[in-house]
Backbone as CSV, one residue per row, in Angstrom:
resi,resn,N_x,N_y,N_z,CA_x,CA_y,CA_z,C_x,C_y,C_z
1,UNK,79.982,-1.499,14.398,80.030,-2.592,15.363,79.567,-3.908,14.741
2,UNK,78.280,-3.977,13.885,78.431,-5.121,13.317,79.154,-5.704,12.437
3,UNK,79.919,-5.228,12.024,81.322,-5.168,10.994,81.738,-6.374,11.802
4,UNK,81.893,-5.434,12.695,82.909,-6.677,13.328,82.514,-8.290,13.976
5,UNK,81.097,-7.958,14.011,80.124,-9.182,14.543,79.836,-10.397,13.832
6,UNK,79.622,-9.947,12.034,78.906,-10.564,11.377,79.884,-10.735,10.300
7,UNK,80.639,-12.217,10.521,81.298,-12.426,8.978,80.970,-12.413,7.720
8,UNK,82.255,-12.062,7.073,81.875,-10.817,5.539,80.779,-10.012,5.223
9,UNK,80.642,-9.239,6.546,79.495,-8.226,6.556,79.071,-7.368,5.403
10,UNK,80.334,-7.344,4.722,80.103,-6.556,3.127,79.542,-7.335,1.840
11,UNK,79.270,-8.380,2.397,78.879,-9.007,1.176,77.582,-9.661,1.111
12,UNK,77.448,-9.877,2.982,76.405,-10.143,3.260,75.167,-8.796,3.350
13,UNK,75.309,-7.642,3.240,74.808,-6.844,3.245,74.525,-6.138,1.779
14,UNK,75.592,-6.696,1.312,75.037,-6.415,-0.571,74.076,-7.381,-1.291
15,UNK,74.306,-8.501,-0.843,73.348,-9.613,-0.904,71.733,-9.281,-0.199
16,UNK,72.058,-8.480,0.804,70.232,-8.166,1.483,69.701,-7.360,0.333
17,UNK,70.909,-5.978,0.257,69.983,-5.191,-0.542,69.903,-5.570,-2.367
18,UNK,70.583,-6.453,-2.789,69.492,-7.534,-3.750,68.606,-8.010,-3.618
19,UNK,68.094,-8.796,-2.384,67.043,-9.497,-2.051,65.783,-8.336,-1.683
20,UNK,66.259,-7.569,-0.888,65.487,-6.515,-0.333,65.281,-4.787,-1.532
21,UNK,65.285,-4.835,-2.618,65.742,-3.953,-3.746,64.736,-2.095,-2.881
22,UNK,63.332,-2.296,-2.429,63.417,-1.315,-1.710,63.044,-1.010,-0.626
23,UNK,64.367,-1.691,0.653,64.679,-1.253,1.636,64.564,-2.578,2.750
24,UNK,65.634,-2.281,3.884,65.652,-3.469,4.835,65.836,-2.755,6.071
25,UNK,65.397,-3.457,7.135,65.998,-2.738,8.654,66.238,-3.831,9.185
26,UNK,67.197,-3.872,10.007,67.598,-5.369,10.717,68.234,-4.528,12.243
27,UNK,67.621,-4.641,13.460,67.934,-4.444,14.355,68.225,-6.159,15.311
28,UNK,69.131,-5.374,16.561,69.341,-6.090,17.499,69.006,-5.920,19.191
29,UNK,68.908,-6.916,19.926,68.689,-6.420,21.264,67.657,-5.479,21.611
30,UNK,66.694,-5.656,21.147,65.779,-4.176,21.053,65.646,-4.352,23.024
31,UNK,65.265,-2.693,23.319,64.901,-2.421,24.576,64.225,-1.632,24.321
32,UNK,63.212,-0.649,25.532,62.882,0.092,25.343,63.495,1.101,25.024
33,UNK,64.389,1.467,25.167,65.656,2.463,24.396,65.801,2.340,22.805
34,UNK,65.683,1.435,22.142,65.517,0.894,20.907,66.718,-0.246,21.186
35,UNK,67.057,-0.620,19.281,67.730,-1.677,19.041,69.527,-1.480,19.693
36,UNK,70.069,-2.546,20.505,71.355,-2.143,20.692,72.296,-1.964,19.039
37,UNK,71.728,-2.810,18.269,72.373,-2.588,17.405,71.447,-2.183,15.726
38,UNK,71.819,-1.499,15.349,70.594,-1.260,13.957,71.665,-1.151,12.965
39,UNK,70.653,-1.697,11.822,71.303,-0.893,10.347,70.035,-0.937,9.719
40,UNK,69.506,0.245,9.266,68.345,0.568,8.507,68.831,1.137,7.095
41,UNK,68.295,0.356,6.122,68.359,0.599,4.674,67.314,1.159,3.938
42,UNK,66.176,1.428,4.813,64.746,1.881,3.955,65.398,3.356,3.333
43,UNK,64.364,3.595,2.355,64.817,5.117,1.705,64.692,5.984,2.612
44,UNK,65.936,7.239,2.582,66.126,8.167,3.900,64.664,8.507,3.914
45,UNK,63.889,8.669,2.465,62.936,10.242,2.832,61.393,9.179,3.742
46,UNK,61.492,7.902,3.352,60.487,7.338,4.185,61.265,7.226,5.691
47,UNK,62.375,7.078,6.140,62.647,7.118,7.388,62.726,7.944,7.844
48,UNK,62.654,9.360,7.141,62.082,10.658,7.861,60.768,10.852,8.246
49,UNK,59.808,10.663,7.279,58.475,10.029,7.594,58.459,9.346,8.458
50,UNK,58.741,8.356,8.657,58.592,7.168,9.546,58.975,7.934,11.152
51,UNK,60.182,8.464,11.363,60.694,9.049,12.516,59.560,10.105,13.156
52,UNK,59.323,11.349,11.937,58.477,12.499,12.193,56.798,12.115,12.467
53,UNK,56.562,10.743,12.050,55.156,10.454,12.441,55.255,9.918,13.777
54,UNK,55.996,8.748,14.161,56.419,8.248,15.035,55.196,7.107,14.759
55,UNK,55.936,6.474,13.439,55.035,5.676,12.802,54.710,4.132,13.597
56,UNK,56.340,3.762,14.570,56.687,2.491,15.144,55.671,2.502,15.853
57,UNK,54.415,2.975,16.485,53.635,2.490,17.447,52.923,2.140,17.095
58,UNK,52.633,2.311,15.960,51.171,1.622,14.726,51.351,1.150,13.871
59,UNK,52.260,0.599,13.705,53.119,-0.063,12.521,53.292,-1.708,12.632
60,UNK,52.038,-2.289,12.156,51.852,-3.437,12.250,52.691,-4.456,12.075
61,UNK,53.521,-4.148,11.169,54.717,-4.985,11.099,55.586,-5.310,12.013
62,UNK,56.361,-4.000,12.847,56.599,-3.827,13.972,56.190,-4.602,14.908
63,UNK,54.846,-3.839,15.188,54.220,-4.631,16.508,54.067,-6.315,16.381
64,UNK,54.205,-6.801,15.124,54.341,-8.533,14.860,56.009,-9.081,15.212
65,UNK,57.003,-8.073,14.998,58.092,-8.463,14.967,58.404,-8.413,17.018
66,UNK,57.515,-7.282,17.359,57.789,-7.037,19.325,56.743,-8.627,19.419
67,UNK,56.067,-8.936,19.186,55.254,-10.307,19.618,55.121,-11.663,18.926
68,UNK,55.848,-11.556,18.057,55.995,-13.157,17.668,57.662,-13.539,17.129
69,UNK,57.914,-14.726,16.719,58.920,-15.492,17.103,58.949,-16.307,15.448
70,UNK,59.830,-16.043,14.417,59.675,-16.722,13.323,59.946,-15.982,12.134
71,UNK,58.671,-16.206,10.629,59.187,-14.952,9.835,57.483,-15.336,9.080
72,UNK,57.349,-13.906,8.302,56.054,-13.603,8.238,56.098,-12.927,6.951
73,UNK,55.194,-13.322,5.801,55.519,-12.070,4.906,54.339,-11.099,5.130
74,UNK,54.609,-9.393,4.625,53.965,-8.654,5.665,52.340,-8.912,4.978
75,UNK,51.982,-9.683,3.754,50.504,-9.503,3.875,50.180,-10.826,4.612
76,UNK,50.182,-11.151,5.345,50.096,-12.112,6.187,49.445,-11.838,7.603
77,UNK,50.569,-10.153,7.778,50.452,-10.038,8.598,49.197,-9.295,9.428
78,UNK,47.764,-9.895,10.361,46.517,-9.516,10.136,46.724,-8.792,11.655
79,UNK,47.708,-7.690,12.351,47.517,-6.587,13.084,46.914,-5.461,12.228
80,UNK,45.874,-4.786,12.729,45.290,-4.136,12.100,45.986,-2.361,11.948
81,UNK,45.847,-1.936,10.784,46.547,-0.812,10.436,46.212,0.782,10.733
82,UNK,45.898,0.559,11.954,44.954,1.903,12.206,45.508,3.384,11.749
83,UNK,46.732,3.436,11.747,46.983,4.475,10.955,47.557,4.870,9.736
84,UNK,47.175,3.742,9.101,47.702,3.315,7.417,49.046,3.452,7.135
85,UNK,50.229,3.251,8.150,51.322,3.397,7.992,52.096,2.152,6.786
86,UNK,51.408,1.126,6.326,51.551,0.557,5.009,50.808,0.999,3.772
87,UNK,50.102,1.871,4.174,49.484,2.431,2.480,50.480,3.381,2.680
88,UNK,50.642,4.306,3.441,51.826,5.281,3.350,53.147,4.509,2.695
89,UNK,53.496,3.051,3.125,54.855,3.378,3.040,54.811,2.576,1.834
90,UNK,53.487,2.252,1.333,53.393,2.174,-0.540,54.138,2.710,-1.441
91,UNK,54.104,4.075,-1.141,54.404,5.908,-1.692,56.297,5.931,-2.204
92,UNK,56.822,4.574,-1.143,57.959,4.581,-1.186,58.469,3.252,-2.301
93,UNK,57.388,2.432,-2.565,57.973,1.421,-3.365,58.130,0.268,-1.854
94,UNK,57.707,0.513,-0.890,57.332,-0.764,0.148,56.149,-1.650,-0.022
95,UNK,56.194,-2.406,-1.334,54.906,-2.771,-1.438,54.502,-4.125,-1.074
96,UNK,55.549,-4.870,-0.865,55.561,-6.854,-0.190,57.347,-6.554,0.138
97,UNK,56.759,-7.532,1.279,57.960,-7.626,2.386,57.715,-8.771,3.176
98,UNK,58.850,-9.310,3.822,58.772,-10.014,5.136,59.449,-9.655,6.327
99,UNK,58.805,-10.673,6.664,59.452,-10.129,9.030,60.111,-11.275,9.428
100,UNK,61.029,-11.290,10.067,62.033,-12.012,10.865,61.493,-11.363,12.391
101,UNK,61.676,-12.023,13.225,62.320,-11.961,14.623,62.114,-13.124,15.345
102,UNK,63.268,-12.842,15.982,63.413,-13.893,17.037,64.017,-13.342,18.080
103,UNK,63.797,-14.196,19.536,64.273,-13.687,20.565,64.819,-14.568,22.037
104,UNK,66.395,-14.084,21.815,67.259,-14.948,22.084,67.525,-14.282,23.547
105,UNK,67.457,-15.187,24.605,67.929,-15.063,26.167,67.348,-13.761,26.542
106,UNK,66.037,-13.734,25.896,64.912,-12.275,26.709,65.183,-11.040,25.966
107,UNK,66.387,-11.554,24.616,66.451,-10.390,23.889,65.716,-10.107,22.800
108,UNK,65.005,-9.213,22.294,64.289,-9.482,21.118,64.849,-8.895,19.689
109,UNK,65.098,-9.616,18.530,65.548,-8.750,17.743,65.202,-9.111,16.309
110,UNK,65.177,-8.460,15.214,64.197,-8.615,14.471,65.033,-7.875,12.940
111,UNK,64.676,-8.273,11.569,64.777,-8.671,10.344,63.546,-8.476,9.307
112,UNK,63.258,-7.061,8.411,61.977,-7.169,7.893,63.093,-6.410,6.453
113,UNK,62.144,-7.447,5.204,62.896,-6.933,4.085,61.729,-6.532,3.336
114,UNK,62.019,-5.631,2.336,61.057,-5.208,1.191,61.229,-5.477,-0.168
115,UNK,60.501,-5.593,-0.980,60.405,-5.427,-2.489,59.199,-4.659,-3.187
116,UNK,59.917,-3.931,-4.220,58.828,-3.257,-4.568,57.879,-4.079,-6.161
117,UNK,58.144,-5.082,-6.329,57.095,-5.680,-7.470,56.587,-6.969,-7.191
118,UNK,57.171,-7.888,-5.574,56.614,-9.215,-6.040,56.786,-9.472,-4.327
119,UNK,55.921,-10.859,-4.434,56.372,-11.192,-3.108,57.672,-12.241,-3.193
120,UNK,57.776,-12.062,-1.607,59.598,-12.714,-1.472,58.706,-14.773,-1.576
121,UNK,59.813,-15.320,-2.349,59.426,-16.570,-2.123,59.763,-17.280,-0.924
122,UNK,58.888,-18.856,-0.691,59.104,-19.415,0.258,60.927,-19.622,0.634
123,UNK,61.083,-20.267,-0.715,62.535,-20.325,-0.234,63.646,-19.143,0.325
124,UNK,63.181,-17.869,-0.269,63.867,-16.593,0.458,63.679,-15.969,1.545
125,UNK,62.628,-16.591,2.184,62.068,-16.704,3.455,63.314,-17.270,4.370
126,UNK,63.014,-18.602,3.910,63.790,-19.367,4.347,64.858,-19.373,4.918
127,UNK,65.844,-18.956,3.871,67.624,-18.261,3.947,67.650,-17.332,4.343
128,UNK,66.923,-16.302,4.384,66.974,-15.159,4.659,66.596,-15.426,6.655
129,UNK,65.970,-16.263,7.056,65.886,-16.793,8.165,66.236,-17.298,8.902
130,UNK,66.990,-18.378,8.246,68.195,-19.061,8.275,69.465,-18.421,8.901
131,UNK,70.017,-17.216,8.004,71.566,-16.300,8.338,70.673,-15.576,9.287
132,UNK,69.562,-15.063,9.717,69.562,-14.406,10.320,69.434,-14.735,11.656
133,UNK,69.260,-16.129,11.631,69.442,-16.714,13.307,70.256,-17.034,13.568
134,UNK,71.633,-17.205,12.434,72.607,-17.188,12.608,73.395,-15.694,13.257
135,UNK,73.110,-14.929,12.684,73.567,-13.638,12.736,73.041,-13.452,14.493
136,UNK,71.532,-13.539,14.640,71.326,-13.510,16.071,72.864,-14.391,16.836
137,UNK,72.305,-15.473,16.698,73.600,-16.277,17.641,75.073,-15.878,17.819
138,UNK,76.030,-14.852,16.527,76.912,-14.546,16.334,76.689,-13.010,17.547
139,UNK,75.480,-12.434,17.641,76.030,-11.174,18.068,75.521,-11.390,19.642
140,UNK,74.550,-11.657,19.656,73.912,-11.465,20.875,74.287,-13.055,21.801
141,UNK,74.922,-14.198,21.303,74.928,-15.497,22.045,76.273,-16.145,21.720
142,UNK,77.217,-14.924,21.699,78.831,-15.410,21.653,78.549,-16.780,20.956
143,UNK,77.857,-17.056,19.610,78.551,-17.878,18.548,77.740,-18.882,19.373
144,UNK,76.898,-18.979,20.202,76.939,-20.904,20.686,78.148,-21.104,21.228
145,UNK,79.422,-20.039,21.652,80.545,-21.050,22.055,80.583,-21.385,23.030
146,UNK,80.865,-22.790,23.753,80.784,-23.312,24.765,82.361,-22.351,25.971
147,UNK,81.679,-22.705,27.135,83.284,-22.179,27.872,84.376,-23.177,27.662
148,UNK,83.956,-24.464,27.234,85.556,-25.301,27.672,86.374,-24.568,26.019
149,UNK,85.203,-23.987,24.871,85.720,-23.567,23.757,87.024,-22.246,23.845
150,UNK,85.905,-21.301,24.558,86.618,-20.107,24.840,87.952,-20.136,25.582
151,UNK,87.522,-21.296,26.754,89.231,-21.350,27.521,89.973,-21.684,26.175
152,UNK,89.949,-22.654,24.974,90.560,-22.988,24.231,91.046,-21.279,23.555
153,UNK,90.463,-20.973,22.884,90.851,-19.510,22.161,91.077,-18.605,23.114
154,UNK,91.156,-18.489,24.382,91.730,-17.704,25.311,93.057,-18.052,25.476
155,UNK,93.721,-19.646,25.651,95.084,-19.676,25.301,95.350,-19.343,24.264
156,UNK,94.775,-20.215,23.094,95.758,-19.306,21.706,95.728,-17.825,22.020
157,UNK,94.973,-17.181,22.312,95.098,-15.440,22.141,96.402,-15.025,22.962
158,UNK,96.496,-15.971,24.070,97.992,-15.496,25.099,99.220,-16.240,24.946
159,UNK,99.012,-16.798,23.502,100.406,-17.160,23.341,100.516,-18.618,22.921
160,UNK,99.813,-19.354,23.846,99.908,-21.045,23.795,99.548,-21.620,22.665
161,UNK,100.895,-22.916,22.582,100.319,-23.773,21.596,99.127,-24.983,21.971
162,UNK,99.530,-25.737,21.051,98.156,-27.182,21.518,98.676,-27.782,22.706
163,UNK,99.845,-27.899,23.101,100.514,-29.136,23.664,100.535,-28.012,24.974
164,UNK,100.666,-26.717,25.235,100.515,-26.176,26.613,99.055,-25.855,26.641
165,UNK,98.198,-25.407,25.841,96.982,-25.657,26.505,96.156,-26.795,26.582
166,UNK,96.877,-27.708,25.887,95.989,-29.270,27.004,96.897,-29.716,28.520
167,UNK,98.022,-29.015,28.738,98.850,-28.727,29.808,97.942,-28.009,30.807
168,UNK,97.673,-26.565,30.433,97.056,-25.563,31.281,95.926,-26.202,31.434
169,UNK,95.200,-26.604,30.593,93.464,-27.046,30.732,93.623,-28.059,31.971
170,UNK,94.613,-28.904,31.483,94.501,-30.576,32.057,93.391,-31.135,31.213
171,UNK,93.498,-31.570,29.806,92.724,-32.035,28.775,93.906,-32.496,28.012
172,UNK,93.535,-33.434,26.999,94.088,-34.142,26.262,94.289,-33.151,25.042
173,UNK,95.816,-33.488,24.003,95.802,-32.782,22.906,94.553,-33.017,22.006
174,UNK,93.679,-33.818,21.942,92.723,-34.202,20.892,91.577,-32.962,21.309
175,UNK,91.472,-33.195,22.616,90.486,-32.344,23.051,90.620,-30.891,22.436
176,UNK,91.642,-30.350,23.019,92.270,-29.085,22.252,91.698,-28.769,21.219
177,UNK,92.048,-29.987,20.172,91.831,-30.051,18.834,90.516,-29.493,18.207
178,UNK,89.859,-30.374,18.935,88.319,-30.755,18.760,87.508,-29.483,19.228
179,UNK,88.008,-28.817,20.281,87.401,-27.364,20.516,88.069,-26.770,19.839
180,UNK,89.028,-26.544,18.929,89.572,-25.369,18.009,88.487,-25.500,17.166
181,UNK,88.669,-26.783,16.461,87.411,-27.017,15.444,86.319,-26.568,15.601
182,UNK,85.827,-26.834,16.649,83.886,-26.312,17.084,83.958,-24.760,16.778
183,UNK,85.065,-24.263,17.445,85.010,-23.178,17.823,84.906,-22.535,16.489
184,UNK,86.316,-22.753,15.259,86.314,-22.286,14.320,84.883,-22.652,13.502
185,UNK,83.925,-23.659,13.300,83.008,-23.776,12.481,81.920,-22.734,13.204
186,UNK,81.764,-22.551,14.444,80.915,-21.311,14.809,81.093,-20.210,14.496
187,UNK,82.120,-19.682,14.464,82.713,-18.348,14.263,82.546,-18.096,12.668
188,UNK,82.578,-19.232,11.905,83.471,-19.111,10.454,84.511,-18.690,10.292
189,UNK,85.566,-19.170,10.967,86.846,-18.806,10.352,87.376,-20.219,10.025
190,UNK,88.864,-19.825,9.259,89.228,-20.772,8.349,90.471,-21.505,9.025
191,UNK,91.381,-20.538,10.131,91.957,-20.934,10.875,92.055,-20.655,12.284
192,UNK,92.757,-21.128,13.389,92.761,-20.499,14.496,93.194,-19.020,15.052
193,UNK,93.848,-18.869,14.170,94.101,-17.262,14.244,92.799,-16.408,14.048
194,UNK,92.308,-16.879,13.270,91.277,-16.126,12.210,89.956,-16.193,13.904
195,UNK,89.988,-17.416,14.089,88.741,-17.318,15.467,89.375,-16.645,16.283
196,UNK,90.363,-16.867,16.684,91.034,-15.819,17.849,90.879,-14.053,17.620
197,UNK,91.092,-14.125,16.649,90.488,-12.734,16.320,90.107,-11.942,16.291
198,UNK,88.377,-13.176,15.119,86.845,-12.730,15.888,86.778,-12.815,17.464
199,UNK,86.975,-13.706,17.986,86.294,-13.768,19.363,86.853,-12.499,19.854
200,UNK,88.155,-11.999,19.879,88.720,-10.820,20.292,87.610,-9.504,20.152
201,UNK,87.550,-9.398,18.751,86.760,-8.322,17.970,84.827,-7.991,18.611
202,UNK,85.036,-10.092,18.903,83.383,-9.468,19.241,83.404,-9.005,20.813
203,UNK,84.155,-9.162,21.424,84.336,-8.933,23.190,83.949,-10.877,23.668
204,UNK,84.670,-11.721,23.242,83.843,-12.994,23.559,85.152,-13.287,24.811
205,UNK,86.276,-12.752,24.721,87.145,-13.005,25.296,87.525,-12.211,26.675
């Protein structure tokens, strides 16, 4: 499902696990049910650990990513470790990391990467913070696209050119224009087909 959410998901995900060399989890929408959407990269045999302890309730990192809003690298982070679930997850080569989350329209969702020899720099903080509030906005906040946008890529999807959907709208051809554009620089695509697409793919339509 995020395939389809997150443009060039394959490349952007080979790029984490460079940045992240051992291990990343990037969930979405968390509920009490968990994340609507996950992809966890930590090593299987620590996420067996992790599952069989039922490490998430004491897992300071965690509990920073359910209550704050931003990004954190994890020695920073001063929730206290009552059940040493970071000296444990030492064992794995989790030895400096950072935290992402943010939480968009009451949703909370969250971004924590690892390395096993150094800490992540300011600037990889940064970018890594950066796409990922992007990535929030792409899955969980239909792109930022406005509705007068979507009516726009709702005609192209049924057929119409520029000149009948500033007809159907009752808007000017420029207008048209000007929301293809918005629309396409949110989405990242390169043409109108290409947004019509995505928006299809993500359910925006």
């Amino acid at each position: 499902m995020l395939k389809d959410l997150i443009p060039n998901f394959d490349d952007e995900i080979t790029a984490l696990h460079q940045l992240a060399p051992s291990g990343w989890i990037m969930g979405f929408n968390l509920t009490y049910r968990g994340p609507e959407h996950l992809f966890n990269a930590y090593p299987e045999a620590w996420r067996a650990v992790y599952e069989e302890r039922n490490y998430f309730f004491g897992d300071p990192i965690a509990v920073w990513t359910i209550t704050n809003d931003g990004a954190v690298r994890w020695s920073e982070v001063r929730i206290p470790d009552v059940r040493g679930v970071m000296r444990h997850a030492r064992r794995y080569k989790l030895n400096y990391g950072m935290a992402i989350s943010r939480k968009v329209a009451g949703k909370r969702s969250f971004l924590t990467l690892s390395h096993p020899d150094r800490e992540f720099t300011d600037q990889e903080i940064a970018t890594a913070a950066t796409k990922f509030n992007l990535w929030t906005d792409l899955v969980l906040n239909r792109a930022s696209l406005t509705v007068a946008e979507l009516d726009v890529l709702r005609c192209f999807r049924d057929g119409m050119g520029q000149s009948e959907t500033a007809d159907y709208l009752d808007v000017s051809e420029s207008t048209v224009k000007q929301r293809a554009i918005k629309a396409c620089s949110k989405l990242g695509a390169k043409t109108r087909t290409q947004a019509v697409a995505l928006a299809v793919a993500r359910n925006y339509l």
